[in-house]
C-alpha positions in Angstrom: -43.9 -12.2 26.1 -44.6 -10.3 23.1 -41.1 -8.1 23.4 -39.7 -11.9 23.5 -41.0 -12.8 20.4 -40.2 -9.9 18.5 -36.4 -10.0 19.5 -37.0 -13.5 18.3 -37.9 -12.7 14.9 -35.0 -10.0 14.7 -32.9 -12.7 15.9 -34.5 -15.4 13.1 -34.1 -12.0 10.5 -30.6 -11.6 11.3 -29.5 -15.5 11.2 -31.2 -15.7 7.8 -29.3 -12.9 6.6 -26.1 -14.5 7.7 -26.7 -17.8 6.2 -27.6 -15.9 2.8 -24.7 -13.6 3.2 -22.3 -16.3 3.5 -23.6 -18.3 0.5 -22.3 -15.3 -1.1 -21.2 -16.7 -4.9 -17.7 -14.1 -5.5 -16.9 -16.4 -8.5 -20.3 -15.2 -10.1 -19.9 -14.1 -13.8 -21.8 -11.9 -15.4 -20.7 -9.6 -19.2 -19.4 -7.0 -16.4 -17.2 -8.7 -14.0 -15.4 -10.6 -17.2 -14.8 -7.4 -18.6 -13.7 -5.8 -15.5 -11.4 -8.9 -15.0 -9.9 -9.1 -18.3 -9.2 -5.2 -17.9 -7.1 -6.3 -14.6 -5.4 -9.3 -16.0 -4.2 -7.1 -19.3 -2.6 -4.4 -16.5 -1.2 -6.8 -14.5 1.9 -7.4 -16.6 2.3 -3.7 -16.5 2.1 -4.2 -12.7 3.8 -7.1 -11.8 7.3 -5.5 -11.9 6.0 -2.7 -9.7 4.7 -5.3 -7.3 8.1 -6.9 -7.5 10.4 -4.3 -6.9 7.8 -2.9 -4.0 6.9 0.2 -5.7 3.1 -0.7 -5.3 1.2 -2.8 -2.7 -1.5 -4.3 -1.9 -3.8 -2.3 0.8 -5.9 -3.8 3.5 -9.0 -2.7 1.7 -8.5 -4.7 -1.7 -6.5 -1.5 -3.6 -3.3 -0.7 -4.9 -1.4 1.8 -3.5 2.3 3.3 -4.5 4.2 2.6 -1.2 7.6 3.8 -2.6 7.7 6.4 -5.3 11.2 6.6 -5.6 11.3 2.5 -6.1 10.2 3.9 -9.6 12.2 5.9 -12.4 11.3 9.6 -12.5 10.2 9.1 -16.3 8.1 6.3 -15.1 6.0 7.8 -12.3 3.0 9.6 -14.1 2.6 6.4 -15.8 2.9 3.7 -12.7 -0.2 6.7 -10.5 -2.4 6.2 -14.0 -1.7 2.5 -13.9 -2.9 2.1 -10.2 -5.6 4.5 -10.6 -7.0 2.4 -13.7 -6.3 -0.9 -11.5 -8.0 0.7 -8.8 -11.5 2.1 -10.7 -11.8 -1.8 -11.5 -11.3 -3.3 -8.6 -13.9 -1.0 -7.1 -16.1 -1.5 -9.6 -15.8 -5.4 -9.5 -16.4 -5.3 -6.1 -20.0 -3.6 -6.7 -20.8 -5.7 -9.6 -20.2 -8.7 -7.4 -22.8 -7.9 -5.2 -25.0 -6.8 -7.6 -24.8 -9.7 -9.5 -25.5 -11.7 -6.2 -28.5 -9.2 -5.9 -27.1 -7.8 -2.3 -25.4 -4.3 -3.3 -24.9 -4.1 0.3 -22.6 -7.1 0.6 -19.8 -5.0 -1.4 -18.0 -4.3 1.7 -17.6 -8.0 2.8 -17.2 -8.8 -1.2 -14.2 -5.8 -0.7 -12.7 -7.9 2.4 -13.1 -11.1 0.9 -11.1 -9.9 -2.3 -8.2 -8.3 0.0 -7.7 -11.3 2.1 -7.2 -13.4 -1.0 -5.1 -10.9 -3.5 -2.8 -10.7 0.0 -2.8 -14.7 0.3 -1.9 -15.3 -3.6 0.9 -12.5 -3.5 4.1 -13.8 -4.3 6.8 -13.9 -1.5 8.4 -10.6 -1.9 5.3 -8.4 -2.8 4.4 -5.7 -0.1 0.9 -6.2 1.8 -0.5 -3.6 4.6 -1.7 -5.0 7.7 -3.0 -3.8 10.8 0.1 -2.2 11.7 1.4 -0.9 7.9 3.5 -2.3 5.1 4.7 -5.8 5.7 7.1 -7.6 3.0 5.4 -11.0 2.4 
């Protein structure tokens, strides 16, 4: 009986750390997330043509990647690796402030998922995506 009532109160543990988890707030602001978002929206426009002619992707884990390097002029290519690599220190840090701010630093990885799903569903038609299976043209 008592072994009953102990997975019980896992069980009741676990269920209330669900229902918290997915009250999750992602559009929480704090100083930090607006800074790490204006940082992304500024780099954007020097993404976006990148994006376009499928240079760079979006990965399954909420990153950019270069999926064609030779999509991009040789003069170009040091710059477009910094570019991601800036865009990519953001998003990973947004992703931590996120759950910090939502006082779970272990939610990051669901916060990480959460934030891939959706940069994949706002993508414009023509922007490259990786899936189960690799890179997919939307």
């Amino acid at each position: 009986m008592k072994r009953f009532i102990a997975i019980g109160l896992l069980l009741a543990g676990l269920a209330t750390a669900m229902l918290a988890h997915a009250a999750a707030d992602i559009e929480i602001n704090t100083p930090a997330i607006s800074a790490l978002k204006g940082s992304m929206q500024t780099r954007h426009a020097q993404l976006s043509g990148f994006y376009a002619s499928g240079a760079i992707g979006l990965t399954r884990d909420g990153l950019v990647a270069v999926r064609d390097a030779n999509a991009v002029p040789l003069a170009q290519r040091q710059s477009v690796n910094a570019l991601v690599a800036a865009e990519n220190n953001d998003r990973n840090a947004l992703y931590k402030e996120i759950a910090n701010a939502n006082s779970h630093p272990e939610w990051e990885a669901e916060v990480r998922g959460t934030f891939a799903q959706r940069w994949i569903q706002k993508a414009p038609a023509g922007w490259y995506y990786q899936d189960g299976s690799g890179w997919v043209k939307k």
